[in-house]
N, C-alpha and C positions, 0 to 999 in steps of 0.2 A: 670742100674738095677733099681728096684722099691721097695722103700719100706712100708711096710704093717703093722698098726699097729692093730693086734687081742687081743681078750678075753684070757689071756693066765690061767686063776683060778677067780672063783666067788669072789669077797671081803665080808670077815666075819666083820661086823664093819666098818669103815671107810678104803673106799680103800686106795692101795698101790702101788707105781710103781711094784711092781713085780705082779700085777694082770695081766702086759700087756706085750707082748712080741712084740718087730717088728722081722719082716721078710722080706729075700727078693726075689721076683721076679725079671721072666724077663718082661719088659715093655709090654703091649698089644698092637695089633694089630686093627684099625678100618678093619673091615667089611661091605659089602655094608648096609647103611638106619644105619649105627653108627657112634660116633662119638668117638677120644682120646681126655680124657680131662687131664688135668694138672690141679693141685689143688695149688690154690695160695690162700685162709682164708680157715679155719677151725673154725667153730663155736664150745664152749663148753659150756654144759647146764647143769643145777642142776637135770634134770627129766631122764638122762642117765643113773642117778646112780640105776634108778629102773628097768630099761634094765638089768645092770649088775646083778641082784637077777631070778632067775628061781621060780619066782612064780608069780599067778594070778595079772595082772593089765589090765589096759583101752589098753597095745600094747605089743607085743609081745619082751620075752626076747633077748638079743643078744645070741646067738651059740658062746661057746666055741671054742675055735681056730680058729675064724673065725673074721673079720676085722667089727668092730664097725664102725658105721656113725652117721651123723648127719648132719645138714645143711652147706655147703659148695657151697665158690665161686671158679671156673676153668676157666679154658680159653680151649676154640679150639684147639689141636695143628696139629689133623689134621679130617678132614672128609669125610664119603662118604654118608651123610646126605643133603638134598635137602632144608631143611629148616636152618640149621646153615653151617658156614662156620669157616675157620682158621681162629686165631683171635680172635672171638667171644667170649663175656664172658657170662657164666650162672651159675644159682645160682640151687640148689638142693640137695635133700635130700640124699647124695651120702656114701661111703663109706672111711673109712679113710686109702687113699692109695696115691703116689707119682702123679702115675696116673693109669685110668680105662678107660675101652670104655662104651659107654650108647647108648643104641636105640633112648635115645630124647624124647621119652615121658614124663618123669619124669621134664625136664629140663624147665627154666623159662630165656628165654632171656634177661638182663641187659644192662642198657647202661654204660658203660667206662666211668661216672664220677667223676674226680678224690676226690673232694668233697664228694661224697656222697655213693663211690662204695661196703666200710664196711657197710652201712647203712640199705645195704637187710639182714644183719644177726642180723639186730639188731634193730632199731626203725621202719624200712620197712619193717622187718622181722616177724615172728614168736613173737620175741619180742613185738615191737609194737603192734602188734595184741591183743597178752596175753593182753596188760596194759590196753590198749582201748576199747578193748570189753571186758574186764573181769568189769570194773570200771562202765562204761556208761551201759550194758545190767543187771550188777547183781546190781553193789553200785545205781545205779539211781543219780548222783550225783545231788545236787539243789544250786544253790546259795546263799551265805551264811554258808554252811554246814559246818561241821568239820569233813577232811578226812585227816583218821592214818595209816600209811605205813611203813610195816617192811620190813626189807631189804629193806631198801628208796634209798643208794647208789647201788645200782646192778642193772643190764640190765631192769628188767621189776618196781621194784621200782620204780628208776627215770623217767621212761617215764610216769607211773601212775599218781605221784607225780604232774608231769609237767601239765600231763591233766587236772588233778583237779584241779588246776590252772586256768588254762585255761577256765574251765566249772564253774568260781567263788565259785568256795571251798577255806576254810581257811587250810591249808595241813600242817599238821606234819610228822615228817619222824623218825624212828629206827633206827641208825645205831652201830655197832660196835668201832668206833674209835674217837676220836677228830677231824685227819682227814676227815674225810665221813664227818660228822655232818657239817666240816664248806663248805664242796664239795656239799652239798644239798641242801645248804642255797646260797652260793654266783653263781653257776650255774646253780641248775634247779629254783633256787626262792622258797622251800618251807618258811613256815612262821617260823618254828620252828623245830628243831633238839635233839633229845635226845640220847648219846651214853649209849645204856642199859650197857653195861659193867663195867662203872667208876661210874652209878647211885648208890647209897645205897638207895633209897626206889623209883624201879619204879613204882609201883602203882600212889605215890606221885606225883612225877614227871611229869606223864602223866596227871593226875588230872591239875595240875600247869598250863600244856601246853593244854590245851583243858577244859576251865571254861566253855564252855557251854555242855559241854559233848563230845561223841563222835557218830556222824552221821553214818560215812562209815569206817570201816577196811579193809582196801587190804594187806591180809593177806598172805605174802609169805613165814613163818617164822615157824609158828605153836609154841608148845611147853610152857612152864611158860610164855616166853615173851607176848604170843597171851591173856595167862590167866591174865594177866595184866589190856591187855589192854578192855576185856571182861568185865570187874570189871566195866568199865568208858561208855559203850555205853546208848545212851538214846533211848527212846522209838521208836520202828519201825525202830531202826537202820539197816545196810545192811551190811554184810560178804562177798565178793568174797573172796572165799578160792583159790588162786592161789596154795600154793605148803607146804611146812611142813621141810624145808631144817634142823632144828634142830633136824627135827626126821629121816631123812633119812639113818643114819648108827647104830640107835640105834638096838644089836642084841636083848635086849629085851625091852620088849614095856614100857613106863612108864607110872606112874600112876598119871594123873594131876587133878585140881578142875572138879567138875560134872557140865558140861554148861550148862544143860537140863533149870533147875531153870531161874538163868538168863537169855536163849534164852525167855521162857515163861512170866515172868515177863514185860521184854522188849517188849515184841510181834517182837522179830525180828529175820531175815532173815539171815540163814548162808548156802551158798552152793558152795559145790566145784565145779571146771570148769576145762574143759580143752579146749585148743582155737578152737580143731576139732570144738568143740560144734555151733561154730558159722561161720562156714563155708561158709556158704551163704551171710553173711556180708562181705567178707574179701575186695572185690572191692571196697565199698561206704569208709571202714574204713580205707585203702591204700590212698585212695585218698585225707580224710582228712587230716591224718598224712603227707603225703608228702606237700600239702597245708602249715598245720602248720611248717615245718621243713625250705620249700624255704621263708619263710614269715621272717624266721628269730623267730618265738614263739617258735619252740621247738627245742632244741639243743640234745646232745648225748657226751657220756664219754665213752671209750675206756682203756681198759687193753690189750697190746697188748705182748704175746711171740713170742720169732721168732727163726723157725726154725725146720720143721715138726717131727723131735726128740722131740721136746717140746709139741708137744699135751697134753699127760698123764698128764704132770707137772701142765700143765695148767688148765685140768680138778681139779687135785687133787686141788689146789690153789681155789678153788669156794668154798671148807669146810675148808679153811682155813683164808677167809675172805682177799685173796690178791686181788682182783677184785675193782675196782670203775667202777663201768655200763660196759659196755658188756667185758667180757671176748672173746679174737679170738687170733687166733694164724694166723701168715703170712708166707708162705714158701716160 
């Protein structure tokens, strides 16, 4: 049999396992020019939780009683597709089920390395994407810069982190815990780590960690912590507003400092993105990243559940700050 996990009720607030229900079928069937796939990762992401809400965004909400997706790796198990075969592993924006059949179009052929095969959902992936072109196309990073990273230990964080790095930025990173903060410093190499949580004056803090101000915010965070670090940018600084993960389950809106002032003051640059946006880059910015990745420059952090019952859990665990760099589940 096969099991299906749907939208079982919208989440008011911060979701809940009981927003989701599984279900079971029976296994599908390949048809001719389809293929069955078997789902072995499941990727889960903080921008799902705006699927879950029936209102206006940049993508369509998920349906009610109806099986949520999101980026996933499957295997072949069987085909009557001319282009793939059993076997075969591919990566795609599929749904979250035991397994499904696909016509193939959607689907992106991967190679079985065992090194590197979580790494399409995640620094190869979407992920990567996000960090690198949201960093390089909006922060314009320069050398010598000072770039500040919230959610520094999570999926798109730490690969940002790493690039500006990489791109000769001096890099601080936000994290939540003692742990994160000493995980950001001794494997992706930022210069400097602050756990907003344990901080008693982070304005201070940040000031501390960034004496010559602040160049670029890769801002995944949004919320008081963002308005912190808004306080500390210099002149002509740059905003890629990646995500707002603090504000994602708030049912009502909050009311924080007015940035208008300071953007103006600064003469600086805040804009949101989403990685659609850059679509036409994703080849040249693939190729980089895997470059840096077999070179040995950039590495990757994994939270790993196991066991396709464990999706929701997992999902739910990304507002709960149990994540170090990419969150996936393994079936």
């Amino acid at each position: 049999m096969n099991k299906v996990i749907v939208l079982h009720q919208r989440p008011v607030g911060t979701p809940d396992l009981s927003d989701f229900k599984i279900i079971i079928e029976e296994v599908p069937s390949a048809d001719d020019g389809e293929v069955l796939l078997k789902t072995r990762y499941v990727s889960v992401d903080p921008y799902l939780r705006g699927r879950m809400s029936d209102s206006e965004s940049y993508i369509p909400p998920f349906e009610l009683n109806k099986p949520l997706r999101s980026a996933i790796i499957a295997e072949v198990t069987d085909s009557n597709h001319t282009q793939f075969k059993v076997g075969d592993l591919v990566l795609g924006n599929l749904e979250w089920k035991e397994y499904q059949v696909s016509d193939g179009k959607s689907l992106q052929a991967i190679a079985n390395h065992p090194a590197y095969l979580t790494a399409y959902l995640g620094v190869l992936g979407m992920t990567g994407l996000t960090a690198y072109l949201g960093l390089t196309k909006i922060g314009s990073p320069k050398p010598g810069e000072t770039l500040v990273v919230s959610g520094a230990a999570g999926a798109v964080g730490s690969i940002a982190g790493q690039v500006g790095k990489l791109l000769g930025c001096r890099v601080v990173g936000l994290t939540g815990s003692d742990e994160k903060a000493h995980l950001i410093k001794s494997k992706f190499g930022f210069d400097e780590a602050i756990n907003y949580k344990t901080t008693n004056d982070l304005g201070q803090a940040i000031k501390a960690a960034c004496p010559d101000g602040v160049d670029i915010y890769f801002d995944n965070v949004g919320g008081k912590l963002s308005d912190s670090v808004l306080a500390t940018i210099n002149k002509h600084a740059r905003i890629p507003l990646c995500g707002a993960i603090s504000l994602y389950n708030s049912s009502v809106p909050e009311l924080g400092p007015y940035i208008q002032p300071v953007l103006i003051k600064k003469s600086a640059l805040i804009q949101g993105f989403i990685v659609g946006d850059f679509a036409s880059e994703f080849p040249a910015a693939i190729t980089q990243l895997t470059t840096w990745l077999t070179e040995g420059k950039l590495t990757y952090h994994e939270t790993v559940y196991e066991g396709f019952e464990q999706v929701p859990q997992a999902f739910l665990g990304l507002f709960e700050g149990r994540n170090e760099g990419k969150m996936i589940v393994k079936v």
